[in-house]
C-alpha positions in Angstrom: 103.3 86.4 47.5 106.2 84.1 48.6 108.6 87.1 48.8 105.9 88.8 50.8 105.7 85.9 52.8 109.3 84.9 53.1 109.6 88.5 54.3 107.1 88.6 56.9 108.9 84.9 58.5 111.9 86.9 58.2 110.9 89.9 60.3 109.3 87.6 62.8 112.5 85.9 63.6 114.3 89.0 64.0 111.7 90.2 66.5 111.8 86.5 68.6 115.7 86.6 68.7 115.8 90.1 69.6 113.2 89.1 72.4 115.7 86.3 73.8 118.9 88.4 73.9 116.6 91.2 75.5 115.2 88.9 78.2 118.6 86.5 78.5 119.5 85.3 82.0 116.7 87.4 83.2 117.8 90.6 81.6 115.3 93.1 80.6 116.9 95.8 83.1 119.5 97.3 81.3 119.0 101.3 83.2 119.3 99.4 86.9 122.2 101.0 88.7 125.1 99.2 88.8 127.8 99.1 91.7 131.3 98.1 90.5 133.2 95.7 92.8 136.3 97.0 94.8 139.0 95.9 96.8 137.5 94.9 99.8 133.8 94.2 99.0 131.4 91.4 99.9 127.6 90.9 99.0 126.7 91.4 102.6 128.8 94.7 102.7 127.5 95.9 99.3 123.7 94.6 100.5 124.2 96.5 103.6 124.6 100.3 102.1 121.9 99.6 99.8 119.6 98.6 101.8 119.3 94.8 100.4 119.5 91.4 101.1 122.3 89.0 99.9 119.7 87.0 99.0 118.6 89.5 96.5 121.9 90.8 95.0 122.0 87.0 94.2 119.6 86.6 92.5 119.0 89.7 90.2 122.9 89.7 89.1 122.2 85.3 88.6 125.0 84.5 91.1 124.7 81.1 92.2 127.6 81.6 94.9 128.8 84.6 97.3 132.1 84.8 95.1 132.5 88.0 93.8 135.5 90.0 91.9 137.1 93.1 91.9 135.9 95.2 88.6 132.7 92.7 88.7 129.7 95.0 87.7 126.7 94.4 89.8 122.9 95.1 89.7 121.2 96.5 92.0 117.4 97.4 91.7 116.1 101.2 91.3 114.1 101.1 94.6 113.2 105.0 94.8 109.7 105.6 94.7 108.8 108.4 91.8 108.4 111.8 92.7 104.6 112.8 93.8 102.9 115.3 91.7 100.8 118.3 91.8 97.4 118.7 90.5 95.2 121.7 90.8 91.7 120.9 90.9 88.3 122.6 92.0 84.9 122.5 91.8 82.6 119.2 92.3 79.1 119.1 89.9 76.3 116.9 89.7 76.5 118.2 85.9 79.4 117.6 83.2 77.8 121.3 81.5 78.7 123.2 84.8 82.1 121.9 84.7 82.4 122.6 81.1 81.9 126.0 81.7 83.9 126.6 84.0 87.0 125.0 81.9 85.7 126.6 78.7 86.0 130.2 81.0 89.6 129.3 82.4 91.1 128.5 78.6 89.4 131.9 77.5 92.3 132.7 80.0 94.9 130.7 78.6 94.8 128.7 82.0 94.9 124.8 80.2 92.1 123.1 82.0 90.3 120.0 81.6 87.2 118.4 82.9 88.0 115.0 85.3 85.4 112.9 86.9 85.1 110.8 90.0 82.4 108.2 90.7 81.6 107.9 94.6 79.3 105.5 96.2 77.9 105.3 92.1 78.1 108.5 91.3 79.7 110.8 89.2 81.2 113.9 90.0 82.5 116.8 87.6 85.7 118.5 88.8 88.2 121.1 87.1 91.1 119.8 86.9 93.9 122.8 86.3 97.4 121.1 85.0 100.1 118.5 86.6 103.0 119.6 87.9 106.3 118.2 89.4 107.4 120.9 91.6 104.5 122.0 94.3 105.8 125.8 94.1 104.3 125.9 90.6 101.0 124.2 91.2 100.6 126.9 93.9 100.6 129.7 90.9 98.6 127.9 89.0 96.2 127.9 92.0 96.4 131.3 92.5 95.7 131.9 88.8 92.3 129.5 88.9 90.6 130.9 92.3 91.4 134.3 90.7 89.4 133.4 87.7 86.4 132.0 89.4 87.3 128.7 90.6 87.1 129.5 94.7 87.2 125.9 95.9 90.4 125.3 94.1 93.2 123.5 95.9 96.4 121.3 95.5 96.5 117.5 95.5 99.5 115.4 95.1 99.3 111.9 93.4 101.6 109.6 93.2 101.9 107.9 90.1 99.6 104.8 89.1 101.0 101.5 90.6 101.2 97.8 91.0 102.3 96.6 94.5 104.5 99.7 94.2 105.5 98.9 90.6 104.7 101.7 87.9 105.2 102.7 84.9 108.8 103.4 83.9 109.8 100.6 86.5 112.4 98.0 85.9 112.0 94.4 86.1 114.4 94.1 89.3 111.7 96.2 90.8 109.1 94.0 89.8 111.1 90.7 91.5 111.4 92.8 94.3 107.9 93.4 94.4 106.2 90.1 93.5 109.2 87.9 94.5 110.9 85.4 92.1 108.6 83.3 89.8 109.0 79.3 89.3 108.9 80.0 86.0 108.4 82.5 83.0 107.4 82.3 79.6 108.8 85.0 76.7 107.0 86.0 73.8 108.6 89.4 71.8 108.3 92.1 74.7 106.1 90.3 76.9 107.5 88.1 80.3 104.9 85.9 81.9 106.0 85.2 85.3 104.2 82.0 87.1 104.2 81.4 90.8 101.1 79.2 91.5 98.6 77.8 89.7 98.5 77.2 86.1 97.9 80.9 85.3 100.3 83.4 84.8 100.3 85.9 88.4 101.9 88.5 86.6 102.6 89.8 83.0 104.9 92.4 82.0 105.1 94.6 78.9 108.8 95.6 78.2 110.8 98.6 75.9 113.1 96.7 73.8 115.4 100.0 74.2 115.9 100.4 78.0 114.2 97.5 79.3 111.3 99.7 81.1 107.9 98.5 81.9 105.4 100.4 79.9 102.8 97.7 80.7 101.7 95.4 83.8 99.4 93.1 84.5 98.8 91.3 87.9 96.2 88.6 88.7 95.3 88.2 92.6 94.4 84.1 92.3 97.8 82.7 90.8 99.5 85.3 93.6 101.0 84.6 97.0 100.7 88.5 98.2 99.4 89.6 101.5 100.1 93.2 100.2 97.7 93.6 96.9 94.2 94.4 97.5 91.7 91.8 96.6 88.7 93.1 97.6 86.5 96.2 96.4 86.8 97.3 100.2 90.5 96.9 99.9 90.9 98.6 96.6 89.1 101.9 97.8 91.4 102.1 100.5 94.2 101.9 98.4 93.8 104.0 95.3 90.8 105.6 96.3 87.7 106.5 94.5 87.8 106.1 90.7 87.7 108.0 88.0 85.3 106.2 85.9 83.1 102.9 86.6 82.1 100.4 83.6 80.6 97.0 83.1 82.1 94.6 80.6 81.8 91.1 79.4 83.3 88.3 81.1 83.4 84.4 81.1 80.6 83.5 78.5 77.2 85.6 79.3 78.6 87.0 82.7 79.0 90.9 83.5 82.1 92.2 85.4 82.9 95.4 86.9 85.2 97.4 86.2 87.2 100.8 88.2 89.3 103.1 85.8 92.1 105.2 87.6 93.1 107.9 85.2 96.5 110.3 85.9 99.4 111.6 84.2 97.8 109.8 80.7 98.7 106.6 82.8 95.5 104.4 83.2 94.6 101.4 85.7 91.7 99.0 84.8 90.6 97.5 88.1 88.3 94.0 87.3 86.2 92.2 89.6 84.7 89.1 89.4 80.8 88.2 89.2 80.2 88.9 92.8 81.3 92.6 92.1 83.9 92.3 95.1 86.8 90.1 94.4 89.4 91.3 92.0 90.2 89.2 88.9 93.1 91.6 88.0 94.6 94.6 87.4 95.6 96.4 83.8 98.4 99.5 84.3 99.0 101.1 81.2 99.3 104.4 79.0 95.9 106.4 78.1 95.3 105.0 74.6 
């Protein structure tokens, strides 16, 4: 049993000093692009043809001066939003069996289809939803293919990823400075960086891959935030991301219930909370589909 435990103390340390090197000088975006410093360059020049501040160069690269060097390596923040995508969806039913159907008639096909729902003004529709695609030319075949096979109604939507105050999945943590500005403080603990700007509570959490320093998780929270540009409101959210997908009530506080919206795409989920008066937002949840 002491081995055992020994070894368990063992593997923890490993994991907490691994975490510190990771997230080191605010580190933690190791796939950033980098600009390398030549003859000639400023931080106002270099912050002009990307689009930045100096300001910001500063502060994601830790630079507590405008000195900089030739052969310096710079950060600079992967700003490009992702690519939208294609999905091919048709049909709208009262009833998940019609929609079943219709799916279970398209695979007989070998078209890969899949029932999705969508709850408006409380209730739920059944839709076909026909594959996800990158490039639009071959959602339009797969179109083709569906209204060929039944499925008249069928048409192209493009989504963009889910998102944060434009930070996704597969973002960096420069991006999510840029996004939520820089914290007073943070707290580390393995993969996970809580980032405080008012308030006792954390505003923002963010789930880390020790390997490239992506985010593969994200949680904000609206009351210890000083943002003008994330919705707060039911209202708001709607206007945003739109209907969604699912609608749930959960547990909250002691004997409270809390409402939640589910967005579901691209096996990416966002969990959408409200408080007790079912219209001010206690946070928001991006993560993979479990």
């Amino acid at each position: 049993m002491r081995k055992i435990k020994r070894f368990m103390q063992l593997g923890l340390s490993i994991l907490l000093m691994g975490s510190l090197l990771f997230f080191a000088n605010g580190s933690g975006y190791a796939d950033d692009a980098s600009v390398t410093v030549k003859k000639g360059d400023t931080l106002y020049s270099i912050s002009k043809k990307y689009n930045l501040t100096v300001k910001e160069l500063k502060e994601f690269n830790g630079l507590k001066n405008n000195i900089i060097y030739i052969g310096q390596k710079l950060v600079l923040p992967v700003l490009n939003e992702p690519e939208p995508m294609y999905s091919v969806i048709g049909g709208s039913f009262t009833k998940k069996d019609n929609a079943i159907k219709q799916v279970d008639r398209l695979k007989k096909e070998g078209i890969d289809a899949t029932v999705t729902t969508k709850v408006i003004n409380d209730k739920t529709f059944y839709r076909i939803q026909a594959g996800v695609f990158t490039k639009k030319a071959n959602a339009e075949k797969q179109k083709k293919m569906v209204q060929k096979n039944g499925v008249k109604d069928a048409y192209i939507a493009a989504y963009k990823n889910l998102q944060i105050n434009e930070v996704h999945l597969g973002s960096t943590y420069s991006k999510v400075l840029l996004q939520f500005g820089k914290p007073i403080k943070t707290e580390d603990q393995l993969n996970v960086r809580s980032l405080y700007y008012r308030g006792e509570g954390a505003g923002v959490r963010v789930n880390f891959n020790m390997k490239d320093g992506s985010v593969f998780g994200l949680q904000a929270y609206p009351e210890y935030l000083e943002l003008k540009t994330l919705p707060t409101q039911k209202k708001q959210v709607i206007n945003e991301y739109g209907y969604p997908n699912k609608v749930q009530k959960t547990s909250c506080y002691e004997s409270a219930t809390c409402g939640q919206y589910i967005y579901q795409f691209n096996k990416n989920e966002l969990i959408i909370q409200f408080d007790r008066d079912g219209k001010t937002v206690q946070y928001f949840d991006l993560r993979k589909m479990p």
